[in-house]
C-alpha positions as CSV (number, residue, x, y, z in Angstrom):
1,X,-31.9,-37.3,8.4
2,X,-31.3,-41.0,7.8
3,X,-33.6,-43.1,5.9
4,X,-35.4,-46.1,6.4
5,X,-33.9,-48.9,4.1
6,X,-30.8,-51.0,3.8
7,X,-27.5,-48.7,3.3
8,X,-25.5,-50.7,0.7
9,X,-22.6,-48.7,1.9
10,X,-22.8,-50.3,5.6
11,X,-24.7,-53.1,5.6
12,X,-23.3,-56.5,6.9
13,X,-22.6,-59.6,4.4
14,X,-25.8,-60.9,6.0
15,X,-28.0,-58.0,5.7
16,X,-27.1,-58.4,2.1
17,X,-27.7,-62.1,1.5
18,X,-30.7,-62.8,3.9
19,X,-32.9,-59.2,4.0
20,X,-32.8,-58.3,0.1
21,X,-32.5,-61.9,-0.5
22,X,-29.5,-61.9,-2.9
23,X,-27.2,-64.7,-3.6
24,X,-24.0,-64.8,-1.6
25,X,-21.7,-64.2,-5.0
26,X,-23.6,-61.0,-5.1
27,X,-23.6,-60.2,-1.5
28,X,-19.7,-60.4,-1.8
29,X,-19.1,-58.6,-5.2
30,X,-21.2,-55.9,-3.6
31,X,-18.7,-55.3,0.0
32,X,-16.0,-55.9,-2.3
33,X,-16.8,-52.5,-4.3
34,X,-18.2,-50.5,-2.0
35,X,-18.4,-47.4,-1.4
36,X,-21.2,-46.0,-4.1
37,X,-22.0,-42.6,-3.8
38,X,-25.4,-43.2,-5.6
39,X,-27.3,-46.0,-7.9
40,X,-25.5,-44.8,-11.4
41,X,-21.8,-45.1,-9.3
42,X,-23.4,-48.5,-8.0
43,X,-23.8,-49.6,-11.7
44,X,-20.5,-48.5,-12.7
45,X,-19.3,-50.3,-10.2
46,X,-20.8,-53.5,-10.2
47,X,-21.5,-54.0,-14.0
48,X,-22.2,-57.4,-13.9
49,X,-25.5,-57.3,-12.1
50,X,-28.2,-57.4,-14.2
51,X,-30.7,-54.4,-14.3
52,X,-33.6,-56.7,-13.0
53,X,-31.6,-57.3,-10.2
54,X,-30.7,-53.6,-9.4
55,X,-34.1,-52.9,-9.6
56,X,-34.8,-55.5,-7.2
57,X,-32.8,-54.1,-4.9
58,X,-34.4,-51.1,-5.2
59,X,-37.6,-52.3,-4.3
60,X,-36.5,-54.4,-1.5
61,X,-35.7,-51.3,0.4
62,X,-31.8,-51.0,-0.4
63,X,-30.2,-47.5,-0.6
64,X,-27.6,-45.6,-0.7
65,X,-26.4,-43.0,1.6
């Protein structure tokens, strides 16, 4: 069953930057270490995003699948 949201695993540069309204740095930091197999492999990940902004993305319908 897929979910509704944006995969962070397969989403485009653009879904990124202009649907969870990111900044482009982000947008790239977050191809560039992909794949997560869930939020606390997200974090590990990409450290250097700050919690308020995971939890933005959170609410504006990322995921991770």
């Amino acid at each position: 069953m897929q979910s509704k949201g944006i995969n962070l695993n397969t989403a485009s540069y653009e879904e990124l930057a202009q649907e969870l309204q990111i900044s482009d740095r982000k947008a790239q930091y977050i191809l560039e270490n992909r794949p997560y197999s869930n939020w606390d492999d997200f974090r590990k990940k990409v450290p250097d995003l700050p919690d308020s902004t995971v939890s933005d993305l959170k609410r504006g319908n990322a995921v991770i699948e």
